[in-house]
C-alpha positions, 0 to 999 in steps of 0.5 A: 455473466459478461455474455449474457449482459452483451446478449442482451444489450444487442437484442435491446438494439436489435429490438429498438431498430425493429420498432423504429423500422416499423413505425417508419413504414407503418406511418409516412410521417415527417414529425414521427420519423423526426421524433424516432431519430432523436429517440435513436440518438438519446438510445446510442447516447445512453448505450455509449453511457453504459459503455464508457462507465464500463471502461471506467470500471476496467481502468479502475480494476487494472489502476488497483492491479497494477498498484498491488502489483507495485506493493508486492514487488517492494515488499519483496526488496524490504531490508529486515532491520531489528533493534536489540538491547543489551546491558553490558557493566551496566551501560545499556547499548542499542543494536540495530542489524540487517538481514536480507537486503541492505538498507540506506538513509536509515534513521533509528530513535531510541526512546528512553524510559526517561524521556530522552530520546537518542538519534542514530543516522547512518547512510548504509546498513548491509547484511553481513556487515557491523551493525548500527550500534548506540551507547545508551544509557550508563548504570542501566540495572533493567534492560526491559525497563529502559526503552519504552519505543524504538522507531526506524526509518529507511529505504531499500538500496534500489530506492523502491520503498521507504518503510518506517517500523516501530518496536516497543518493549514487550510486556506479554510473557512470551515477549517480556523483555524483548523489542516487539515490531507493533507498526510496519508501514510503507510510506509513499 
């Protein structure tokens, strides 16, 4: 297809230098060969228009590569963090764990079923070490009723990506009960 679109823009150039070298040894005169020289500029104008559109669009689609390309490789340094809930005597107890790649200037906020909202930070959370754990709530009977939103901000060790999940309580039979990521966003 690109082969035939420069086929045929060569044999359009070939095709108006023919007609200019023709009307200029046809006809000896100065009006007329003025007039097809600035016919020809307008021409090699409208060519270089064609040309640096062209350039334009190829910038555009290496811009967008190279932009997938960089959202690949942060999200294949994304730390896993997941919130879990338990009840034990019945103080409700927020946990948050890491696996895959360590996470730094993490950020978690537990939205109660109340309305109180209780907010962690802590600079680094690693796979394979404690995780980040909240007292949340005391005389807590329903673990599946006591938090309506959990929301997580954090950035991975390399500084490449900052992420910002949200988890709320599940209400489908196959997640009733259970935290539930709804939103994973990149963040610029």
């Amino acid at each position: 297809m690109v082969r035939n679109k420069w086929l045929l823009s060569a044999l359009v150039v070939v095709g108006l230098v023919v007609l200019f070298g023709a009307f200029i040894a046809v006809r000896n005169d100065t009006a007329l060969i003025g007039a097809m020289s600035a016919a020809g500029t307008v021409a090699a104008g409208v060519f270089a228009a064609v040309a640096a559109f062209g350039s334009l669009r190829a910038a555009a689609a290496s811009n967008a590569s190279a932009q997938r390309a960089q959202e690949a490789m942060v999200r294949a340094v994304r730390p896993n963090l997941e919130p879990s809930l338990s009840a034990v005597d019945g103080t409700l107890t927020g946990t948050v764990t890491c696996t895959a790649y360590a996470a730094i200037d993490v950020t978690i906020v537990w939205t109660l079923a109340d309305g109180d909202v209780i907010t962690d930070t802590v600079a680094r959370l690693a796979p394979g070490e404690d995780p980040l754990t909240s007292t949340l709530q005391q005389d807590v009977t329903d673990v599946a009723q006591a938090v309506q939103v959990v929301w997580l901000s954090f950035t991975d060790e390399g500084r490449v990506g900052k992420w910002q999940d949200t988890w709320q309580m599940g209400t489908e039979p196959h997640n009733l009960g259970r935290l539930t990521l709804i939103e994973s966003r990149l963040v610029d």
